[in-house]
C-alpha positions in Angstrom: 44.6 16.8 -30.2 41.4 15.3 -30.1 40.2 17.2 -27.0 41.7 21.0 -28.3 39.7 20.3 -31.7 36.5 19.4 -29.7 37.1 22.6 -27.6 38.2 25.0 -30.5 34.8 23.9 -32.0 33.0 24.4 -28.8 34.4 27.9 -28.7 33.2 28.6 -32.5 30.1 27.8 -31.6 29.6 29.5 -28.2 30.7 32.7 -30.1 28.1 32.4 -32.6 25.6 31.7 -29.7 26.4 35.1 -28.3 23.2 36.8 -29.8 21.1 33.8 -27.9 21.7 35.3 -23.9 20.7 39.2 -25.4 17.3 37.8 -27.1 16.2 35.8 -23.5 14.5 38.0 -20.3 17.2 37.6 -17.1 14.7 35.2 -15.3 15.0 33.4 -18.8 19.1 33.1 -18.4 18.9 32.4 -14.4 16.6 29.4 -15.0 18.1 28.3 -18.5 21.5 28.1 -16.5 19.9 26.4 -13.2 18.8 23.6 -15.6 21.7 23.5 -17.6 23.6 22.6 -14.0 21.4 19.9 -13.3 21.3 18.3 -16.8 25.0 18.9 -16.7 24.8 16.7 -13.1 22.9 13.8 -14.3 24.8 13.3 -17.5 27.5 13.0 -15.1 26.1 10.6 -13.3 25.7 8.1 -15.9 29.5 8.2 -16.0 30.5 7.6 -12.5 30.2 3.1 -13.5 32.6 3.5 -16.2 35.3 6.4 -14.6 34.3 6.8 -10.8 32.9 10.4 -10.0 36.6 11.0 -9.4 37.2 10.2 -12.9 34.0 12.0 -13.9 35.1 15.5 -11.8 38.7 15.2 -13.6 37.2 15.0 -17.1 34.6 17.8 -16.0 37.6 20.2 -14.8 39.8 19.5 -17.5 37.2 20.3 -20.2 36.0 23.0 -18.7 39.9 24.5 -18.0 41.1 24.0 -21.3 37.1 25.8 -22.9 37.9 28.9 -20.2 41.2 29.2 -20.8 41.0 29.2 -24.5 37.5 31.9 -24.4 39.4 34.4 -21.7 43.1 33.7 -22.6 44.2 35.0 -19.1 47.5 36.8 -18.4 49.0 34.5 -15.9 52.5 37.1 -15.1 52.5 40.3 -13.7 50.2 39.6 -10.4 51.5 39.3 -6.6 52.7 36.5 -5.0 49.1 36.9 -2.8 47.0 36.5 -5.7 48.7 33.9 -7.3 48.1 32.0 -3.5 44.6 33.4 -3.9 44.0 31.3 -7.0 45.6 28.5 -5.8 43.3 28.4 -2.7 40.6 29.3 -5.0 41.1 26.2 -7.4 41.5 24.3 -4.6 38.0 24.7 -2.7 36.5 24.3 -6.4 38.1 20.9 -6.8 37.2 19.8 -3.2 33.9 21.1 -3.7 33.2 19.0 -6.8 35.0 15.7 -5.8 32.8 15.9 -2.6 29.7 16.6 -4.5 30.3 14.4 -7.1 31.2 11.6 -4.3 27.8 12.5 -2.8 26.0 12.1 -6.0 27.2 8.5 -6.5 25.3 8.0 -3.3 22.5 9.9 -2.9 19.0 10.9 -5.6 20.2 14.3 -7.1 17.6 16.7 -5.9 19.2 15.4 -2.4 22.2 15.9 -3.0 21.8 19.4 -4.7 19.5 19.9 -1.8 21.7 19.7 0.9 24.7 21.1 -0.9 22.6 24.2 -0.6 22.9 24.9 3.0 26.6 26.5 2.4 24.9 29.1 0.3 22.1 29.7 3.0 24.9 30.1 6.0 27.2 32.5 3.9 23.5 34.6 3.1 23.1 34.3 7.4 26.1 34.6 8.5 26.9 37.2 11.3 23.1 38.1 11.0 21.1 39.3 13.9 18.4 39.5 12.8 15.3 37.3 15.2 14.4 36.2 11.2 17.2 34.6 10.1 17.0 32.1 13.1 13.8 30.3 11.0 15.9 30.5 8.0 18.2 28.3 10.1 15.4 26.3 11.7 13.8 25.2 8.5 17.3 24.5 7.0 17.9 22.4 10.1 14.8 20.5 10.1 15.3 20.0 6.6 18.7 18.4 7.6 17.4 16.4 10.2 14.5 14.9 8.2 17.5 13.3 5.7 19.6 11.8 9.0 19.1 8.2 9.0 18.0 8.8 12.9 14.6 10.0 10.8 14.0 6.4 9.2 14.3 7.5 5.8 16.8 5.6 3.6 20.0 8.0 3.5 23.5 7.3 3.0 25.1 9.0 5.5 28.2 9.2 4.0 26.6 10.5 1.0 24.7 12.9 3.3 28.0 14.4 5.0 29.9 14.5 1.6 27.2 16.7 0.3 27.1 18.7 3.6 31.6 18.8 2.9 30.5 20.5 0.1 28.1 23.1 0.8 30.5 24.4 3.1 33.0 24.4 0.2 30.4 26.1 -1.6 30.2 28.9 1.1 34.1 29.0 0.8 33.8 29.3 -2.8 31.2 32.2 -2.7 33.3 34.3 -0.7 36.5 33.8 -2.1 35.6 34.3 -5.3 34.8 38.3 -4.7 38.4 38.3 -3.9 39.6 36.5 -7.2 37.2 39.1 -8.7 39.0 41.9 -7.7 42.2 40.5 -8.6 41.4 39.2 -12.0 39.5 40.8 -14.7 36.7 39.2 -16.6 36.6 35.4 -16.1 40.6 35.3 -15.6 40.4 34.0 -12.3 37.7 31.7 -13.2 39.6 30.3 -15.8 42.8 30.0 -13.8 40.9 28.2 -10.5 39.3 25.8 -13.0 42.7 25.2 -14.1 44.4 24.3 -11.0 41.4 22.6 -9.9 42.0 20.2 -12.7 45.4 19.5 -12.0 44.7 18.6 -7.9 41.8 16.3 -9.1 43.9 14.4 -12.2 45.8 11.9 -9.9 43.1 10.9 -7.9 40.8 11.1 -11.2 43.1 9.4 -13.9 44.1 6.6 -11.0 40.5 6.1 -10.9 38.9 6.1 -14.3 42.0 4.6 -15.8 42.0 3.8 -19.8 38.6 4.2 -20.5 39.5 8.0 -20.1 40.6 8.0 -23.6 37.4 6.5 -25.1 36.4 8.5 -28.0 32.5 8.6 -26.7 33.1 9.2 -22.9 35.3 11.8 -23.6 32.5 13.6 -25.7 30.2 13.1 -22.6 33.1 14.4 -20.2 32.9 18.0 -22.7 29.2 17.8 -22.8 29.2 17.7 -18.7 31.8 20.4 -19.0 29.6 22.8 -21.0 25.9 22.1 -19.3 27.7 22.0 -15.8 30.0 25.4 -16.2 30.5 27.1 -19.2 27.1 27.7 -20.4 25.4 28.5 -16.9 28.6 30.6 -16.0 28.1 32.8 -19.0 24.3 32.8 -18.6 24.7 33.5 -15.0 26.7 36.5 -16.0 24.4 38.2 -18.8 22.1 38.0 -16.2 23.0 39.7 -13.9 24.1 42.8 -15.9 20.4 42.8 -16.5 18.7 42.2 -12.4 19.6 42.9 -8.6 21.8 40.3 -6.9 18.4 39.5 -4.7 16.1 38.8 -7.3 19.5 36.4 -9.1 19.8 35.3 -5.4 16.1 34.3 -5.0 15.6 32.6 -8.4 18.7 30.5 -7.7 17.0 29.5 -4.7 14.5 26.9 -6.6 17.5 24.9 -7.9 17.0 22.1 -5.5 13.0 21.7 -6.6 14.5 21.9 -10.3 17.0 19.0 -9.6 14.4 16.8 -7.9 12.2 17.6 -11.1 15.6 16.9 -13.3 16.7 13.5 -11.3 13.1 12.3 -11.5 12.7 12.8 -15.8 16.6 12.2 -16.6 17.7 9.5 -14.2 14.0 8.2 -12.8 15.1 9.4 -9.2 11.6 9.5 -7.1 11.8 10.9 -3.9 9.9 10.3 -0.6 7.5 12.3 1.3 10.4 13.3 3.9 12.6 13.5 1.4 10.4 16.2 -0.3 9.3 17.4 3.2 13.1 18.4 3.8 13.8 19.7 -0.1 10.7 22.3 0.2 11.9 22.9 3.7 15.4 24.1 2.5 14.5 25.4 -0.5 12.0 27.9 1.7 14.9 28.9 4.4 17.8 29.3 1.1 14.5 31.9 -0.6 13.9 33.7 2.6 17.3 34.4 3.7 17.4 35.8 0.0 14.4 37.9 -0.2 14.9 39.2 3.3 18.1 39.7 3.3 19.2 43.0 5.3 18.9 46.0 3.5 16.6 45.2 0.9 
């Protein structure tokens, strides 16, 4: 009861928030949302001692489910038996994707981890390319890579280093599925639904970990407010803006999210990073922007 009333009220107020995304530029929203993600990321963090980032991705999910489904109200009958596997697979690289990110951020600085995570993004923008100028997109993403392997001398965990690299490619999974669950589901129906069945595949796993302290009254409120900065708030203002710019320029701004987590880990959660560890963010952060702006055909 507890958790529909805090969503219900969530709702109210998003609704009366709707005049905020219309009164800020695009670059505005893009940026807005790209920080709301990372604030999102290091409240979650400060849960992972008390619930695990298992329990931390559950309460996420579920919050996040419950806000979507309640804002779109999807019609869940009269679709094919193909997109009803389509969601499934859908909500299923979107909880694998944030169980191995989360995992990754109880190991590694934020900006890494965000950092990394990026080069799923960067091969889907690649992919099939043959172009002689998306091999230094690769190069610098590489090298960037390379500079984080404990074979460099810097202080990585390497499980938290493939964990995040598990899912970026779940992140490049997620990307192109999602223009099918688009086509098949108006709106943010398919959004809503994935988040939903990502919820339930995470709550074993999630509830077995976090245990009681998932019903304390104040985590609980944290687990909503991770919900909102992580998903629905960025999702929306994600959305409004790009009604309002191309999908390169979105593409390129989204680019800097890395630099904005380092900035974000560093002020939230007093995360300083290395010279190699910097070296390797602006080195990804440069191939993910390139491979953007210079994308064929524009």
């Amino acid at each position: 009861m507890k958790q529909n009333a805090l969503a219900m009220r969530t709702i109210h107020r998003l609704r009366g928030l709707r005049a905020v995304p219309g009164a800020v530029p695009p670059v505005g929203l893009v940026m807005l949302g790209i920080l709301s993600v990372q604030i999102g990321a290091a409240f979650a963090k400060s849960l992972f001692p008390v619930v695990g980032s298992s329990g931390t991705v559950f309460l996420r999910l579920a919050f996040a489910a419950l806000i979507l489904m309640i804002a779109w109200r999807p019609r869940v009958r009269g679709h094919t038996g193909r997109d009803y596997l389509l969601v499934l697979f859908f909500g299923l690289v979107f909880a694998v994707m944030n169980t191995c990110f989360y995992a990754s951020l109880d190991r590694l600085p934020l900006g890494v981890a965000v950092t990394v995570e990026f080069v799923g993004p960067l091969g889907v923008a690649v992919f099939g390319s043959r172009r002689l100028l998306d091999l230094l997109w690769v190069v610098l993403a590489a090298g960037g890579i390379v500079l984080l392997t404990p074979l460099s001398g810097v202080q990585i965990d390497p499980v938290g280093l493939a964990l995040a690299l598990l899912a970026g490619l779940c992140w490049a999974a997620y990307i192109l599925i999602s223009v099918r669950v688009g086509r098949a589901f108006p709106g943010g129906n398919g959004l809503a639904l994935g988040t939903a069945v990502g919820a339930v595949l995470v709550a074993p796993i999630g509830i077995w970990q976090g245990g009681p302290q998932l019903l304390d009254w104040p985590l609980l409120a944290t687990g909503a407010a991770v919900a909102l900065l992580s998903s629905v708030i960025p999702y929306s203002f994600e959305l409004e803006a790009l009604r309002k710019m191309p999908a390169r320029v979105f593409g390129v701004l989204m680019s800097v999210e890395p630099a904005i987590a380092a900035i974000v880990g560093f002020v939230v959660l007093g995360e300083a990073l290395g010279e190699r560890e910097l070296l390797a963010l602006g080195l990804i952060t440069a191939a993910s922007i390139g491979a953007t702006k210079f994308r064929a055909g524009n």
